[in-house]
Backbone bond lengths (Angstrom), bond angles and torsions (degrees), N, CA, C in turn:
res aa  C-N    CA-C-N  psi(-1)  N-CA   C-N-CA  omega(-1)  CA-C   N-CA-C  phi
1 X - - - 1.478 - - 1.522 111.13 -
2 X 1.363 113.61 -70.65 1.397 107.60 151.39 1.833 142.62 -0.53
3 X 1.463 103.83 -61.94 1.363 127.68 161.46 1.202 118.04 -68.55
4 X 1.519 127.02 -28.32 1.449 117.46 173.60 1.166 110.78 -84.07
5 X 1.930 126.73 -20.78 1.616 105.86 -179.46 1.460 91.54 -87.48
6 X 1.261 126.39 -20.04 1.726 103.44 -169.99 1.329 105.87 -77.73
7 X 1.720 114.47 -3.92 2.057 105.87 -177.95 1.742 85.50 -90.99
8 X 1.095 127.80 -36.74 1.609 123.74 174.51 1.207 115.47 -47.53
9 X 1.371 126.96 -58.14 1.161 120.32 -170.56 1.347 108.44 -77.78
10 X 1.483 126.16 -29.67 1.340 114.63 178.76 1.687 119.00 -65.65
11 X 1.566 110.72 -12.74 1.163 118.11 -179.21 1.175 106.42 -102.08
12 X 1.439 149.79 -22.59 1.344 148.69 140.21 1.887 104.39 -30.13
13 X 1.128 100.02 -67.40 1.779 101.84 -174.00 1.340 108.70 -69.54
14 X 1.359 126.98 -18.78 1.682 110.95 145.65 1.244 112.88 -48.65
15 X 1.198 110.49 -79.36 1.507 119.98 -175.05 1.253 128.73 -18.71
16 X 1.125 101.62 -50.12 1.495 123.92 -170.66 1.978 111.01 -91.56
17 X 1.780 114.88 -23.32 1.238 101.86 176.98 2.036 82.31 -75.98
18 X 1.161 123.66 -45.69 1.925 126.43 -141.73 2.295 85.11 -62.33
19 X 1.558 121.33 -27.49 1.060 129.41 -174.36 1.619 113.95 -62.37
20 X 1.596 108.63 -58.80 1.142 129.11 168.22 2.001 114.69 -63.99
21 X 0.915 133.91 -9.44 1.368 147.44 -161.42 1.904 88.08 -111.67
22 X 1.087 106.10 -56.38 1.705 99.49 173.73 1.872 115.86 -72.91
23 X 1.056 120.94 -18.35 1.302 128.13 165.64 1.037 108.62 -56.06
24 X 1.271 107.90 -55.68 1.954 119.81 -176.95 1.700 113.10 -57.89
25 X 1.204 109.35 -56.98 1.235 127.63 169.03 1.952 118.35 -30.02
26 X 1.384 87.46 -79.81 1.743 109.88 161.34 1.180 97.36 -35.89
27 X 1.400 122.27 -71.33 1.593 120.82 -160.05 1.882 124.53 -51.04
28 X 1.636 93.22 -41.79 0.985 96.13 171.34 1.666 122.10 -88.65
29 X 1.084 127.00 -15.25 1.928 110.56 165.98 1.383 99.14 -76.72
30 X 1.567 125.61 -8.25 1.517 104.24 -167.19 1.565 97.91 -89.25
31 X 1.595 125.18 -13.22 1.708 125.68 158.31 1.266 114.63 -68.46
32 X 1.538 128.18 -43.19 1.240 134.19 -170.09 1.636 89.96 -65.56
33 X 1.266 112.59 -51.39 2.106 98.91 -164.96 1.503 104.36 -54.33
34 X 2.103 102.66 -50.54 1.355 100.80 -153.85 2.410 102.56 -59.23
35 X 1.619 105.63 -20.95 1.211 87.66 -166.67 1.142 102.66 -94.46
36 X 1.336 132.94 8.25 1.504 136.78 157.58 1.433 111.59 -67.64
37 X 1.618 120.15 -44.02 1.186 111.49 168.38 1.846 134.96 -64.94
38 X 1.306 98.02 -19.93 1.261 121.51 -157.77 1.876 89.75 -88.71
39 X 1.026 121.07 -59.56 1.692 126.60 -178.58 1.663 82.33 -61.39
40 X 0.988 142.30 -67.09 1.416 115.39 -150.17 1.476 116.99 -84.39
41 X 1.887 125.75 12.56 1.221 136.04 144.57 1.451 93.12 -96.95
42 X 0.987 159.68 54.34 1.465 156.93 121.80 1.250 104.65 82.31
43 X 1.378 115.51 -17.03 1.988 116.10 170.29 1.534 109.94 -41.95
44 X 1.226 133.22 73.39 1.311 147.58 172.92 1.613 116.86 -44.79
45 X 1.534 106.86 -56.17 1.374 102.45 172.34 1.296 133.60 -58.37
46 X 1.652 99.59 -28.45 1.651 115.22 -167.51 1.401 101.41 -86.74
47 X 1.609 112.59 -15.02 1.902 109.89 -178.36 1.271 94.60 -84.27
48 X 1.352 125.55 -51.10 1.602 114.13 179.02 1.519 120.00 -37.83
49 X 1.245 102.69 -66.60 1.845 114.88 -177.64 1.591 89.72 -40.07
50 X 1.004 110.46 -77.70 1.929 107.76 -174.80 1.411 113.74 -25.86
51 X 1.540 91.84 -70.15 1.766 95.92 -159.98 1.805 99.11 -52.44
52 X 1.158 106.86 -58.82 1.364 114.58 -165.59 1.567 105.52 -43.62
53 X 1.442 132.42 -50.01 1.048 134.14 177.44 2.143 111.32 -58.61
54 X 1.074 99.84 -44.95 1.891 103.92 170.81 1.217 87.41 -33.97
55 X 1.641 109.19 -67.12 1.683 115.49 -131.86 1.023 94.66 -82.99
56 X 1.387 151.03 -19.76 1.242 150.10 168.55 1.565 111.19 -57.77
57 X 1.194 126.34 -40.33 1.132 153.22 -152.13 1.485 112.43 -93.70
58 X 1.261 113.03 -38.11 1.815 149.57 -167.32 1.520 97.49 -108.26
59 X 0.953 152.63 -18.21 1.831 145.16 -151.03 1.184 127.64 27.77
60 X 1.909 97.02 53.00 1.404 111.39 -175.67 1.545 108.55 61.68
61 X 0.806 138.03 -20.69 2.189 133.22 -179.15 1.470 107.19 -17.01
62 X 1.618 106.29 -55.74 1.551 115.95 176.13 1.835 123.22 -27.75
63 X 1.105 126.32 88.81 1.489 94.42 -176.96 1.198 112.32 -54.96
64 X 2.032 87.79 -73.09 1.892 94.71 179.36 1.144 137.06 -42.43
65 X 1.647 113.21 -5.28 1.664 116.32 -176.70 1.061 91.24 -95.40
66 X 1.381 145.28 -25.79 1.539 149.99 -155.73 1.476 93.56 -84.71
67 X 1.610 140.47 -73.64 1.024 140.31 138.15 1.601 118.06 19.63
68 X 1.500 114.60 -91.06 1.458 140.70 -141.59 1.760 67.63 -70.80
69 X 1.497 142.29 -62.79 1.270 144.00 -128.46 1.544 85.76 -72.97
70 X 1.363 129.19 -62.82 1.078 126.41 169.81 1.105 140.25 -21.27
71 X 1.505 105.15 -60.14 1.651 116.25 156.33 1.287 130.65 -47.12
72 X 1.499 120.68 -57.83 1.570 137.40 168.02 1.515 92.73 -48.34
73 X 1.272 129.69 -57.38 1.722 110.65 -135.25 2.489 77.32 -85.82
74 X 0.842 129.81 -6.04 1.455 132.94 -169.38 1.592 93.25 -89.97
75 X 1.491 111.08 -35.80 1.527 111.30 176.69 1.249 102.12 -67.42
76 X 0.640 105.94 -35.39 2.046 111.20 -143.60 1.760 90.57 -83.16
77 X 1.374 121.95 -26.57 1.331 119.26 175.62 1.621 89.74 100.83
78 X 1.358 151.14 -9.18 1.410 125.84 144.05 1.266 118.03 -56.90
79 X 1.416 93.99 103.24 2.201 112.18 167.50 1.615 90.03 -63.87
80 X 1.215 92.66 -65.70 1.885 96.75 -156.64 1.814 91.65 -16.10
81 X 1.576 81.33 -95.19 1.644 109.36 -176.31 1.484 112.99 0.97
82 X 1.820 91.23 -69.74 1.743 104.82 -156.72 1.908 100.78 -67.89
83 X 1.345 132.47 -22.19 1.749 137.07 154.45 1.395 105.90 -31.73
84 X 1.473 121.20 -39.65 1.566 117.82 -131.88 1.413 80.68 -100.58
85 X 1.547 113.33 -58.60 1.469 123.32 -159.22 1.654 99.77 -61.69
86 X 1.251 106.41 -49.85 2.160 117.91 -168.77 1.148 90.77 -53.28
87 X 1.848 134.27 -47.41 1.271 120.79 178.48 1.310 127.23 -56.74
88 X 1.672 112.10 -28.23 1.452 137.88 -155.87 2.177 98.00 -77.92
89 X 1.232 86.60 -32.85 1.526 107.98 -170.22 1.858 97.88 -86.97
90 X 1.336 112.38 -36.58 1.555 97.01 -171.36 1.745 102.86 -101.19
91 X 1.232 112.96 26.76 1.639 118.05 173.24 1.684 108.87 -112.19
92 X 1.743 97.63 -17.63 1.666 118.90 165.34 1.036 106.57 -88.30
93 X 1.170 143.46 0.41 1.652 131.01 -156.70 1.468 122.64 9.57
94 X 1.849 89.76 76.45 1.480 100.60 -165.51 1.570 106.50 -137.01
95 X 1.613 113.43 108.40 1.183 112.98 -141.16 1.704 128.35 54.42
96 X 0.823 132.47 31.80 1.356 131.06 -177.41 1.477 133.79 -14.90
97 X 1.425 103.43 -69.06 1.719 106.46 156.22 1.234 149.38 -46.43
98 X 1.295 99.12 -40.82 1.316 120.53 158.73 1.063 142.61 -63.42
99 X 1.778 103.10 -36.40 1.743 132.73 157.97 1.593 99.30 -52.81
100 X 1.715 119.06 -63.41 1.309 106.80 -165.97 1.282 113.26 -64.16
101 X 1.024 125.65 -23.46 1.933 118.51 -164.27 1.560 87.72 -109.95
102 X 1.653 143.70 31.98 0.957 135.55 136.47 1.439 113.19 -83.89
103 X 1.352 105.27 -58.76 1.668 119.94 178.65 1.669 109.30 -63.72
104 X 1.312 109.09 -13.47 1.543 104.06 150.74 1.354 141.37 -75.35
105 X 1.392 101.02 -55.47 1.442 115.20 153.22 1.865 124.04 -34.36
106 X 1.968 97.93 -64.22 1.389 83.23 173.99 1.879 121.51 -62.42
107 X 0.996 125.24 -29.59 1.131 123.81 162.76 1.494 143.53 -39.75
108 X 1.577 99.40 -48.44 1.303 120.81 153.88 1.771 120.88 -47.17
109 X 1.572 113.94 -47.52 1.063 106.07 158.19 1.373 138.48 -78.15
110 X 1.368 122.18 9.06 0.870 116.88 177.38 1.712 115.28 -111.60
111 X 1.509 87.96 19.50 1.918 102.61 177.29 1.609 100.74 52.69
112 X 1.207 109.68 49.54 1.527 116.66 161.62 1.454 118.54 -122.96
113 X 1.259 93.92 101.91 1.828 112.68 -149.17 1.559 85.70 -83.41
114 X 1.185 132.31 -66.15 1.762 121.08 -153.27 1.262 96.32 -86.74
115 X 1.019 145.04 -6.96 1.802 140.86 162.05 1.257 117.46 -83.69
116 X 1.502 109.95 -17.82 1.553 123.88 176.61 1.496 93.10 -79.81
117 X 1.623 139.36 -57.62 1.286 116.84 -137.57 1.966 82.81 -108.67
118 X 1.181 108.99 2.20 1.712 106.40 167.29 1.058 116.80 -66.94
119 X 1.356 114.03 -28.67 1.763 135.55 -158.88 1.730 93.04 -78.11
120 X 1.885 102.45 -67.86 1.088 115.44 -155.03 1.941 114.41 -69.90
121 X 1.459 90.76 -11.93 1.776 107.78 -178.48 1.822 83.30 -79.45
122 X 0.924 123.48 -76.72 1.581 133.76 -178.44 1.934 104.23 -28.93
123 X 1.164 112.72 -29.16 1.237 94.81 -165.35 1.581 110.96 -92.65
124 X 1.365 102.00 -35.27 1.220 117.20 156.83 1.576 134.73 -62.46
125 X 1.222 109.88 -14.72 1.396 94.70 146.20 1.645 123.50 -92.18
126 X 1.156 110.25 -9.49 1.692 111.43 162.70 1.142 128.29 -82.64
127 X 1.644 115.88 -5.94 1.890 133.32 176.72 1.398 96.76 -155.92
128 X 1.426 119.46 77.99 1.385 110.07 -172.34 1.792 100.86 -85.76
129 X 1.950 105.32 152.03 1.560 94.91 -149.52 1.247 139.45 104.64
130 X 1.641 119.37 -48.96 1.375 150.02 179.98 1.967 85.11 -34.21
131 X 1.603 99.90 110.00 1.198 108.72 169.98 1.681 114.90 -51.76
132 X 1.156 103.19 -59.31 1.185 116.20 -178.00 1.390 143.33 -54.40
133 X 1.390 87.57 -47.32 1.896 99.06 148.83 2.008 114.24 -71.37
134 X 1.193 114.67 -16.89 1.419 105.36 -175.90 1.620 89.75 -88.70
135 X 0.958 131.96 -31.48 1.610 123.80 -169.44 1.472 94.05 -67.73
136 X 1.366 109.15 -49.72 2.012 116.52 -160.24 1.683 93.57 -56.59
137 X 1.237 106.99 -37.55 1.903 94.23 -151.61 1.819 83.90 -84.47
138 X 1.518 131.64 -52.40 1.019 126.39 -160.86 2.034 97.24 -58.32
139 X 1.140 130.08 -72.97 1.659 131.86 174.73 1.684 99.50 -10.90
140 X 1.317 122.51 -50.57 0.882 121.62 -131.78 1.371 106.73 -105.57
141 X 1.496 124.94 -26.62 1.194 137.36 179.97 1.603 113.24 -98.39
142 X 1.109 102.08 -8.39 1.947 107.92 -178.69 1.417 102.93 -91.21
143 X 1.898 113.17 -44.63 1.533 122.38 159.47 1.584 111.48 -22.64
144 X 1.523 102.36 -74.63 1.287 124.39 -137.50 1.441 99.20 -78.24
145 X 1.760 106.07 -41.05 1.446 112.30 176.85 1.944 116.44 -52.23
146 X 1.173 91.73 -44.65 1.504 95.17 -175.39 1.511 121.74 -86.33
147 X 0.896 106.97 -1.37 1.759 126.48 162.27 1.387 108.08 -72.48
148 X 1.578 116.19 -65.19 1.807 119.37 159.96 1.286 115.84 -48.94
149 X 1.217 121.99 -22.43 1.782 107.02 -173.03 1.235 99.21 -82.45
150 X 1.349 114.38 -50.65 1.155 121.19 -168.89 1.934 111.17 -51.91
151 X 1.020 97.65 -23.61 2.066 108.75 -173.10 1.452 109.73 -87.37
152 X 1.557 104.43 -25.66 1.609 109.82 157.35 1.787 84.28 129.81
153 X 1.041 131.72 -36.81 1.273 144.11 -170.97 1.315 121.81 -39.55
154 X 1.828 123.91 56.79 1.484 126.28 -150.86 1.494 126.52 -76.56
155 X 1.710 100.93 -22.18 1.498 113.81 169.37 1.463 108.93 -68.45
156 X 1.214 119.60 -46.65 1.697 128.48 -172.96 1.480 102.92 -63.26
157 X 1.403 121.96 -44.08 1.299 114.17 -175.42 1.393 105.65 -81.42
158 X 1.422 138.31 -46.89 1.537 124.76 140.17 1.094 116.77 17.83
159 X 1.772 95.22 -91.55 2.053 95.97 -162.43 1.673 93.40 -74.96
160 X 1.055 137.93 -28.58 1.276 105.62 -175.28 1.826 128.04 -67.82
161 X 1.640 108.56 -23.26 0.887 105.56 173.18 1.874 120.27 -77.62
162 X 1.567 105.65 -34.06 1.551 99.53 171.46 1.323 95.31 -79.96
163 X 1.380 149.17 49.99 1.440 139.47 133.72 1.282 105.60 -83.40
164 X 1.127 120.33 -25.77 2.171 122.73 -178.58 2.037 84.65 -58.18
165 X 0.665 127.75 -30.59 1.572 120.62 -124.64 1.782 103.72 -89.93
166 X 1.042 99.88 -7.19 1.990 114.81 175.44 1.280 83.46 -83.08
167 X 1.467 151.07 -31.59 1.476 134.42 -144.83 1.550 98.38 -76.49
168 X 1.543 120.90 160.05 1.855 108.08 168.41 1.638 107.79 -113.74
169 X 1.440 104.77 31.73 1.144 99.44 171.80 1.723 116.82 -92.95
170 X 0.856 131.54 139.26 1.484 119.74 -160.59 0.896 109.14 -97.09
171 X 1.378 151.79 -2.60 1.795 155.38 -166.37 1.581 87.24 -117.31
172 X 1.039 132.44 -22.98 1.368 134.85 179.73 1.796 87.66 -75.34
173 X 0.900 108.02 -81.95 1.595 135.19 -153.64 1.913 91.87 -40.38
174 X 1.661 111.85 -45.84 1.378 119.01 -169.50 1.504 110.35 -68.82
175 X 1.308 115.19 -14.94 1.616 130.14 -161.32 1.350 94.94 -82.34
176 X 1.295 100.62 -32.92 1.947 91.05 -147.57 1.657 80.74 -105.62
177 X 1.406 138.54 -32.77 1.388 132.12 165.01 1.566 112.21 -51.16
178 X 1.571 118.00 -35.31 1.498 106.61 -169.22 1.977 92.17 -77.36
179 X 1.489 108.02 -34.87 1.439 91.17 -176.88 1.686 116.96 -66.15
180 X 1.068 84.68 -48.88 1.837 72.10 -175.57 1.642 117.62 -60.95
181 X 1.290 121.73 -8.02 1.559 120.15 -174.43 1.707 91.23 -85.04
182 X 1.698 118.33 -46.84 1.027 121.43 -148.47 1.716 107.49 -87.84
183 X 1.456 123.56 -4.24 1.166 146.97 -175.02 1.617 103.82 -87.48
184 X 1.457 117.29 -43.61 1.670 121.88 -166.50 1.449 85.34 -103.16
185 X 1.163 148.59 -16.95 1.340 140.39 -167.89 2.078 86.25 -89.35
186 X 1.289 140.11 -61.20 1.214 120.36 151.23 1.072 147.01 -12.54
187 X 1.238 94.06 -45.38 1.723 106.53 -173.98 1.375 100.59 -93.23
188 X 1.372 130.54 -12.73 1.605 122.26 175.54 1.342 107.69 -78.92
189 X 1.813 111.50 -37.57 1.619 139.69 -175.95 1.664 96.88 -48.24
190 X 1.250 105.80 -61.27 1.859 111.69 -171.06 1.134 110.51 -65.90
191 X 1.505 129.88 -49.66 1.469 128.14 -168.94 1.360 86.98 -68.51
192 X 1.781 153.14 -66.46 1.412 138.03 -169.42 1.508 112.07 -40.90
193 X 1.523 117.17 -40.21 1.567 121.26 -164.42 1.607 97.15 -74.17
194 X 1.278 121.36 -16.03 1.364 109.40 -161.02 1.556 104.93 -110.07
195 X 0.940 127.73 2.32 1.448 164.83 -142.20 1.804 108.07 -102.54
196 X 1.573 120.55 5.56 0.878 134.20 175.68 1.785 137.20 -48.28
197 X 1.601 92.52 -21.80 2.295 92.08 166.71 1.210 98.66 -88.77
198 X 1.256 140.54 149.26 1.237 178.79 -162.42 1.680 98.28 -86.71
199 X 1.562 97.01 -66.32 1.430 88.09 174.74 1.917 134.41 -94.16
200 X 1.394 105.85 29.40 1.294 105.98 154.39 1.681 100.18 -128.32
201 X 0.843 112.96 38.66 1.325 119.17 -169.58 2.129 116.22 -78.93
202 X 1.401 86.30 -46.64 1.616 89.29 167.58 1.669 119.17 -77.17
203 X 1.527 112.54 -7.99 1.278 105.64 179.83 1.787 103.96 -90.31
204 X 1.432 99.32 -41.65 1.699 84.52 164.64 1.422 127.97 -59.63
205 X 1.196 105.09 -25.05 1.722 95.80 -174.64 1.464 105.46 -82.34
206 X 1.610 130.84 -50.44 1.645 100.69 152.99 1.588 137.89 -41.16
207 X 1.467 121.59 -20.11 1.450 105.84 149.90 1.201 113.88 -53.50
208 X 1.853 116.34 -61.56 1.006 104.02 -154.96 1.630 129.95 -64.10
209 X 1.525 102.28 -23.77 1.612 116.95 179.73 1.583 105.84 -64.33
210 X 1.488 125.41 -15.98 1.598 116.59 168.89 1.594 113.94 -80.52
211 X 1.188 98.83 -23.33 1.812 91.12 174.90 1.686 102.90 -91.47
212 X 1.095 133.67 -7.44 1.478 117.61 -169.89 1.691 89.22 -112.50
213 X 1.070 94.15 -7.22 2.087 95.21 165.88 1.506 118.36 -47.97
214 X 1.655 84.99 -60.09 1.379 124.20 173.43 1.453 131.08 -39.32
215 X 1.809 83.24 -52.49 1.682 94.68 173.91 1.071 113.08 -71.58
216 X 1.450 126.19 -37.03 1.671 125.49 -173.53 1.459 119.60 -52.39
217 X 1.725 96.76 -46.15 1.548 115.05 176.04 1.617 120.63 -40.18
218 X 1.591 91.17 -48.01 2.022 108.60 -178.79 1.348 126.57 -73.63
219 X 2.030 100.89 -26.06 1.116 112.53 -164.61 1.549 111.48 -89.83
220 X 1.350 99.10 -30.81 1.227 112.26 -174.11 2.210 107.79 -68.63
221 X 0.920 81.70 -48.80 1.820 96.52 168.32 1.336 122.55 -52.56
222 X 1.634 113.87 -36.28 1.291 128.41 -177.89 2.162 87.92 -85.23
223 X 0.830 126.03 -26.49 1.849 112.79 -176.16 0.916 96.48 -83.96
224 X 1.616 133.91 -30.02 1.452 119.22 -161.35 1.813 110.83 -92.76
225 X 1.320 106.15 -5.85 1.423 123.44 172.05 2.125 100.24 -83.92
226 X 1.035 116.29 -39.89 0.945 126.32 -177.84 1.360 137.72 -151.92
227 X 1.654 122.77 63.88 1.313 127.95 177.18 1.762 140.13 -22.59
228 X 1.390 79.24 -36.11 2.166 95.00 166.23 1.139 122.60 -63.46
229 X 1.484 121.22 -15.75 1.507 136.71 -153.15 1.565 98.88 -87.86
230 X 1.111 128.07 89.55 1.767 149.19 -146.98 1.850 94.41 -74.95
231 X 1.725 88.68 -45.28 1.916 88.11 -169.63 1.448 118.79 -96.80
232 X 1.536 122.16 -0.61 1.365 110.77 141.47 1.689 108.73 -72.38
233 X 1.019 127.93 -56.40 1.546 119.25 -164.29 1.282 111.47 -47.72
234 X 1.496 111.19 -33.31 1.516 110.42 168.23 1.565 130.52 -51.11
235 X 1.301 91.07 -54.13 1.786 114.16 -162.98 1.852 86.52 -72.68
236 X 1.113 119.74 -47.13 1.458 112.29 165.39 1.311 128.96 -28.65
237 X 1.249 107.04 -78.57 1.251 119.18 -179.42 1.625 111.95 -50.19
238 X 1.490 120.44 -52.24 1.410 126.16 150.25 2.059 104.02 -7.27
239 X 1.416 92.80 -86.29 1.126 110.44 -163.63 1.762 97.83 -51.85
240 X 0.846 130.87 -95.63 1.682 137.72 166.05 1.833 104.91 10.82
241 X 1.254 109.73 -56.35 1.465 128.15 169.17 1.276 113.16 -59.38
242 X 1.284 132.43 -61.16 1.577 125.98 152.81 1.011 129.63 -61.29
243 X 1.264 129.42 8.39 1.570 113.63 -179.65 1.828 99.49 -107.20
244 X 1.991 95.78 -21.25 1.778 94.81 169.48 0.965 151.24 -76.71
245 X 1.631 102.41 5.18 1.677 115.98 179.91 1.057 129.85 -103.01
């Protein structure tokens, strides 16, 4: 007697975990529909809460829900979120390109400059070319570069401008070569203008001949990308002329 309520009850608490296990189940396609419905009325926030709850629910398995969550929570203006999920999506190789220049984008807004162009270096070697990632990183580093120059900040604007320089777009590639030639060719310009005693006069102009070194190096790279380009050949020759006296 004994043995038959303990095979009862052990078969009651089947019952009842296989009961609760379909609750879960139910529960979760009834988030996946509602945030299927919700992304395709454009309610962004309300697809996130959904999806995120599926996928919480699911252990991420979903690609395409992993994806869509990404997107919504990027609509919705969660960066955090939409990082986690775009990553969640490019560890699925699900959409790929799109994943990276999402998880770039959110990044970008979140003024996370070396995780932004880590992302966008990363994506490009998985779609090397990827217009879209070459537009995102180039927009973004010519911005940012010339914001630092402008603050005086010449190393920072440096690497940001040879960050264009992985791109294979070549009008990209010439942009950020004419800046950096045309940035140290300045900075040789000011230290000469300022260069006014006579007798420290040759020690400034060896400063100045290391920054117009510099420029020659960039400028010269930026003509050989593009010979038509009238105002590097200029600022060249400039430079070429100062470095001979």
């Amino acid at each position: 007697l004994n043995r038959l309520t303990t095979m009862k009850k052990i078969v009651l608490l089947l019952a009842f975990c296989l009961s609760i296990g379909n609750v879960f189940a139910q529960d979760a396609d009834k988030l996946r529909d509602e945030g299927d419905a919700a992304l395709k009325a454009k309610n962004y926030a309300e697809a996130f809460t959904k999806y995120d709850g599926f996928l919480k629910q699911t252990n991420n398995e979903d690609a395409d829900r992993v994806f869509n969550c990404a997107f919504a929570a990027f609509q919705a203006k969660k960066y955090e979120d939409a990082v986690k999920y775009y990553d969640l999506a490019i560890q699925k190789n699900k959409n790929i390109d799109d994943a990276y220049t999402g998880k770039a984008m959110a990044l970008r807004n979140l003024n996370k400059a070396p995780e932004f162009t880590a992302t966008v270096e990363a994506g490009l070697k998985a779609k090397p070319g990827d217009a879209d990632l070459e537009k995102l990183l180039y927009v973004y580093c010519m911005k940012q570069g010339q914001a630092v120059q402008k603050s005086g900040k010449i190393a920072d604007a440096e690497e940001l401008y040879k960050d264009v320089l992985i791109v294979s777009n070549p009008k990209y590639k010439e942009n950020a070569l004419y800046s950096l030639g045309a940035m140290y060719y300045n900075e040789g310009a000011k230290i000469l203008a300022a260069a006014t005693d006579p007798a420290k006069y040759e020690a400034e102009k060896d400063k100045a001949d290391v920054q117009m070194k510099k420029a020659k190096e960039y400028m010269e790279q930026a003509v050989a990308l593009n010979a038509a380009n009238a105002n590097a050949k200029k600022i060249l020759d400039s430079i070429n002329e100062t470095l001979a006296k």
